[in-house]
C-alpha positions as CSV (number, residue, x, y, z in Angstrom):
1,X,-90.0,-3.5,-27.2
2,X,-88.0,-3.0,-24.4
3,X,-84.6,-0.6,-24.9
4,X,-81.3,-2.9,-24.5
5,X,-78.6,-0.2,-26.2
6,X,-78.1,3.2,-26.4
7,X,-76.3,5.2,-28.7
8,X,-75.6,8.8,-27.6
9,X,-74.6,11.2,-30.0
10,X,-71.8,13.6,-27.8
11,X,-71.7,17.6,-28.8
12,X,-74.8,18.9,-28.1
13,X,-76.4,16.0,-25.8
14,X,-73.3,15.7,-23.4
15,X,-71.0,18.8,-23.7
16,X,-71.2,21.7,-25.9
17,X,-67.6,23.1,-26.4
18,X,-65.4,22.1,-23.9
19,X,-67.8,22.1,-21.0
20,X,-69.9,18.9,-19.9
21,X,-73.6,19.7,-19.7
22,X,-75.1,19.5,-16.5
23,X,-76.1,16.5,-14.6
24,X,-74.9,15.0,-18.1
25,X,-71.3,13.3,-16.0
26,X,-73.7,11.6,-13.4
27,X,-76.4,11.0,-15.4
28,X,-74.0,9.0,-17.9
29,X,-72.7,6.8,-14.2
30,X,-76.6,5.9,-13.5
31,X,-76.7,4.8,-17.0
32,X,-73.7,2.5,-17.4
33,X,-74.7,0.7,-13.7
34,X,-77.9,-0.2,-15.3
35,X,-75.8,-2.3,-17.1
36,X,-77.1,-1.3,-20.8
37,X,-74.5,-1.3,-23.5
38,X,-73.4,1.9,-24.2
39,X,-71.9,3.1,-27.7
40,X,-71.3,7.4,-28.7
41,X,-71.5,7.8,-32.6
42,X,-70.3,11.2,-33.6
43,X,-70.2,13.2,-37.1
44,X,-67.6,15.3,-35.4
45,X,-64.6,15.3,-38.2
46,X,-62.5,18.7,-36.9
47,X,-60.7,16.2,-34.0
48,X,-58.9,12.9,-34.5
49,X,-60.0,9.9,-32.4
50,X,-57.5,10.1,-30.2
51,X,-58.3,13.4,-29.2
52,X,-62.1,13.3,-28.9
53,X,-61.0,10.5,-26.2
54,X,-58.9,12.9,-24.0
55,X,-61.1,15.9,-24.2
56,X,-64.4,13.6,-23.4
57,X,-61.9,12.2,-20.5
58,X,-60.9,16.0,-19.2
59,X,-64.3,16.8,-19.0
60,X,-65.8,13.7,-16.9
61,X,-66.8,11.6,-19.8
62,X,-64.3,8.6,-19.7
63,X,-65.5,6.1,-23.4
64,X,-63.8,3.3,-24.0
65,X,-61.7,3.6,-27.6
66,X,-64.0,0.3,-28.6
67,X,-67.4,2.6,-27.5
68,X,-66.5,5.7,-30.0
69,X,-67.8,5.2,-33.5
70,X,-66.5,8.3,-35.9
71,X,-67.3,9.2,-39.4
72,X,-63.2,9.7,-39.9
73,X,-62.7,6.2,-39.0
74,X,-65.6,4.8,-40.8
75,X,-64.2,6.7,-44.3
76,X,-61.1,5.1,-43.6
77,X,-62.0,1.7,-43.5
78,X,-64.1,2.4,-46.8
79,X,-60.6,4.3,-48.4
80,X,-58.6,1.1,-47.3
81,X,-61.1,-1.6,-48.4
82,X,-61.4,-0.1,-51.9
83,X,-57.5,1.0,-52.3
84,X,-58.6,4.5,-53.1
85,X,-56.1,7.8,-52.5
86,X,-58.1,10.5,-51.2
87,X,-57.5,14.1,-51.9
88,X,-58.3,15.5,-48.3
89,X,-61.2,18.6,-47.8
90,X,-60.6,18.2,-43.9
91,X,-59.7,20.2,-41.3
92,X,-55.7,20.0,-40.8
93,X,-56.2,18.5,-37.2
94,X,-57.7,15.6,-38.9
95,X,-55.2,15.2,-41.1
96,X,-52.8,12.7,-38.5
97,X,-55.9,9.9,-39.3
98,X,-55.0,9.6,-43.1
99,X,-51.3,10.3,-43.3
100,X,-50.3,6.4,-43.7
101,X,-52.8,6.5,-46.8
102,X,-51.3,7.0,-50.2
103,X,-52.6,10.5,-51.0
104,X,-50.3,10.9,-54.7
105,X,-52.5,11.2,-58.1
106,X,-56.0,11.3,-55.9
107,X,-58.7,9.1,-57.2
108,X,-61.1,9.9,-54.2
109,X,-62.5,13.5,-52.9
110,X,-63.0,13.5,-48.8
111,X,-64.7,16.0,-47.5
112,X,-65.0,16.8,-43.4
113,X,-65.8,20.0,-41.7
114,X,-63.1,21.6,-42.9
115,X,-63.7,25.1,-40.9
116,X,-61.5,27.9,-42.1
117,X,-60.1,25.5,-45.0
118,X,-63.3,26.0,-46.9
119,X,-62.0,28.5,-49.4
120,X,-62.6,28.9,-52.7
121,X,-59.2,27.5,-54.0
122,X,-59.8,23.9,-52.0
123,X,-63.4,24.0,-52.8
124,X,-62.7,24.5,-56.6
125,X,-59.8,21.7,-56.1
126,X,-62.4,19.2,-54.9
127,X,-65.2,20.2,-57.7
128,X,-62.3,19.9,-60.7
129,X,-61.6,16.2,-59.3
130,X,-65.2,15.5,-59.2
131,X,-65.7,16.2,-62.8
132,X,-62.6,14.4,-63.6
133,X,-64.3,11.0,-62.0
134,X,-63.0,10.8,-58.4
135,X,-65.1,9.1,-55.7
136,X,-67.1,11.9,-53.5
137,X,-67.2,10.6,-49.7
138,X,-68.5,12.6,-47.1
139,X,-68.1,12.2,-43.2
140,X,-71.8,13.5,-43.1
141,X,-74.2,16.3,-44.0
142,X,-75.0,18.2,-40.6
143,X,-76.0,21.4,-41.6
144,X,-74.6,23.7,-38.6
145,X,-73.6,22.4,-34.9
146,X,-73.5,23.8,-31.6
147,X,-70.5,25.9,-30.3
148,X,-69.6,27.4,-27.3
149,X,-70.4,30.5,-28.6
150,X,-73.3,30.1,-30.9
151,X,-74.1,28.0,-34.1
152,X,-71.5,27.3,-36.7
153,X,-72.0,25.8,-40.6
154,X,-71.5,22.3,-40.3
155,X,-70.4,20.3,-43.6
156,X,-73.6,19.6,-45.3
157,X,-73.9,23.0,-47.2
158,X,-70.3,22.3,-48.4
159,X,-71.2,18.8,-49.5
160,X,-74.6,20.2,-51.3
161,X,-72.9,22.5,-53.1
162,X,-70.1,20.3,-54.7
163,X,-72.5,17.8,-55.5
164,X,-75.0,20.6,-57.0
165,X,-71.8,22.1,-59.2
166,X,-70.4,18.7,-60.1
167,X,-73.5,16.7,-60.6
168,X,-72.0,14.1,-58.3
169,X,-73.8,12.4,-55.1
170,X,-71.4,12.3,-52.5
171,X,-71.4,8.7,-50.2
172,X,-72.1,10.0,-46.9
173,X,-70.4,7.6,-44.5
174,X,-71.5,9.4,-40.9
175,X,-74.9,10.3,-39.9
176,X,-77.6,9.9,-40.8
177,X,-75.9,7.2,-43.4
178,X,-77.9,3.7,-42.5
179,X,-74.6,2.0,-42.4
180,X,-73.2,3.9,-39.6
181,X,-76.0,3.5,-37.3
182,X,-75.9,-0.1,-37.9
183,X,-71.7,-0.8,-37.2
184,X,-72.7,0.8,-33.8
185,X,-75.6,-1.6,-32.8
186,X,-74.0,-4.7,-34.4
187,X,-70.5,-4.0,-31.7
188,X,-73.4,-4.5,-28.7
189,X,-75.0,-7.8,-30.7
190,X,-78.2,-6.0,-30.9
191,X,-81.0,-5.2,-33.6
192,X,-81.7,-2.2,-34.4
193,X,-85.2,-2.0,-32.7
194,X,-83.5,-2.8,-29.6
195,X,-81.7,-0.1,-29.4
196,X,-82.3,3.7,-28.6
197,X,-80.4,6.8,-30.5
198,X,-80.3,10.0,-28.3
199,X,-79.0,13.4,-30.6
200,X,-79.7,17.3,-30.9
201,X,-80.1,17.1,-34.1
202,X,-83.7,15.9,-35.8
203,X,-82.3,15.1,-38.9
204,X,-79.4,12.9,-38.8
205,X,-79.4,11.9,-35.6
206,X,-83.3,11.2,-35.1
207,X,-84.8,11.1,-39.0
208,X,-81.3,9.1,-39.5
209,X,-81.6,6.8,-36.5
210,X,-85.4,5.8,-37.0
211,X,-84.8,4.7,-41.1
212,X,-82.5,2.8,-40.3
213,X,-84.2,1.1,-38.1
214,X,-83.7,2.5,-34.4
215,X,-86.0,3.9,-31.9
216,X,-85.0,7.8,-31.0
217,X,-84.3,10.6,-29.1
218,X,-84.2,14.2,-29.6
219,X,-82.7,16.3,-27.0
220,X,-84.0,19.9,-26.3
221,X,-79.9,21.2,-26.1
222,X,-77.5,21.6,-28.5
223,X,-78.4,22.2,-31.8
224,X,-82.1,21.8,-31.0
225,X,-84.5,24.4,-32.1
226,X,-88.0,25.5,-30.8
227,X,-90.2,23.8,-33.5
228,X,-87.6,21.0,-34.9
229,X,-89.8,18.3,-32.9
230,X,-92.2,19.2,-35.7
231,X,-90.3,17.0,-38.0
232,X,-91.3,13.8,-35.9
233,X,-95.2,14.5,-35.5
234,X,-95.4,11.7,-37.8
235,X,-92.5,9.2,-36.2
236,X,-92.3,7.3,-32.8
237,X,-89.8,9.3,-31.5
238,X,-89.3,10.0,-27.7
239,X,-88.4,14.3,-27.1
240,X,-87.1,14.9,-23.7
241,X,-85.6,17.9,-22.0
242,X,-81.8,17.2,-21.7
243,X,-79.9,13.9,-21.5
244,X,-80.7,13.7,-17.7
245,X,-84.2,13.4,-18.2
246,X,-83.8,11.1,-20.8
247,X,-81.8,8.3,-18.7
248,X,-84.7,9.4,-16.1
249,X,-87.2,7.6,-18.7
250,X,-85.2,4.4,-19.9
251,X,-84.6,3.2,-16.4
252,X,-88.3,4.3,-15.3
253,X,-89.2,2.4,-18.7
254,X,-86.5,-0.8,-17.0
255,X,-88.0,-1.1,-13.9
């Protein structure tokens, strides 16, 4: 079937840090005059919306707000539709997307890539609520991402071991949640088959993408590994250097 969306994942297939990959600026222009619909879907929970949308616009990358799909906002809607008052595990920068949410006597544990604020104290905070019934909701279970300077622990391990101690499965509302993947295509009025999901990471992005439905990417940057490409000898799945060469193949594929 031919492609008619895309879905690019962002850190680690167009920028790492604060920096654009290269070719990844122009290679995004050839992409969006084809004239396929474009959405980014990003586990990223250290940076409100708002922000992701001025740092991807500093660095060349301009997304529409009604392009960006975000774990963050995806919780939210989940926190609001069931009236629940989360008790934030998040990174303080994050914060500003909750603080209109009623937060008193917490009935709900949320849990992001909380960086530096994954200390014992918070952590134990978070396992006490669990075992006194709270929801467990999780922006995703990455287990490590792609800085500027070299790999960091992402918040899967955190989420593992909250819902080993507590005997609690957390509701993971990011990647590689089918859910997610699906909010994304439904915005372009696509199926699922129709459209392709380009990420670093073989797991949630590419595993993620294809049970739920999608046709995949992995990309040889960011988080990618010599060897994770093992993990799809048994899938459909398309591996390609860097995001350049992958827009090199879906308009070859077009034409």
């Amino acid at each position: 079937m031919v492609i008619q969306g895309v879905l690019l994942d962002l850190s680690g297939v167009l920028y790492i840090g604060n920096q654009a990959l290269p070719g990844a600026i122009a290679a995004l222009g050839r992409l969006r005059r084809s004239g396929l619909p474009i959405r980014f879907i990003t586990n990223t929970t250290r940076t409100p919306q708002s922000q992701i949308l001025m740092q991807l616009s500093q660095m060349g990358l301009a997304v529409e707000p009604k392009e960006l799909f975000t774990a963050p906002a995806a919780v939210r809607d989940v926190l609001l539709a069931g009236g629940l008052r989360p008790w934030l595990l998040v990174h303080p920068n994050l914060e500003v997307e909750f603080q209109d949410l009623d937060q008193s006597d917490p009935n709900a544990v949320v849990i992001g890539d909380a960086g530096e604020g994954f200390d014992y104290r918070r952590m134990n905070q978070a396992f006490r609520l669990l075992m006194e019934g709270a929801e467990f909701i999780a922006m995703g279970n990455n287990r490590y991402f792609q800085e500027a300077d070299g790999l960091s622990l992402d918040i899967g391990p955190f989420v593992t071991a909250l819902e080993y101690a507590s005997g609690r499965q957390a509701q993971v509302l990011g990647k590689p949640a089918p859910g997610f993947f699906h909010q994304a295509v439904a915005s372009m009025g696509l199926e699922p088959e129709q459209v392709m999901m380009v990420g670093d990471d073989v797991q949630a992005d590419v595993v993620g993408a294809m049970d739920a439905g999608l046709r995949a990417t992995l990309v040889k940057t960011g988080k990618y590994r010599p060897g994770d490409e093992l993990g799809l000898k048994h899938t459909p799945a398309w591996l390609e250097d860097d995001f350049v060469s992958l827009v090199d193949h879906l308009l070859k594929e077009m034409s």
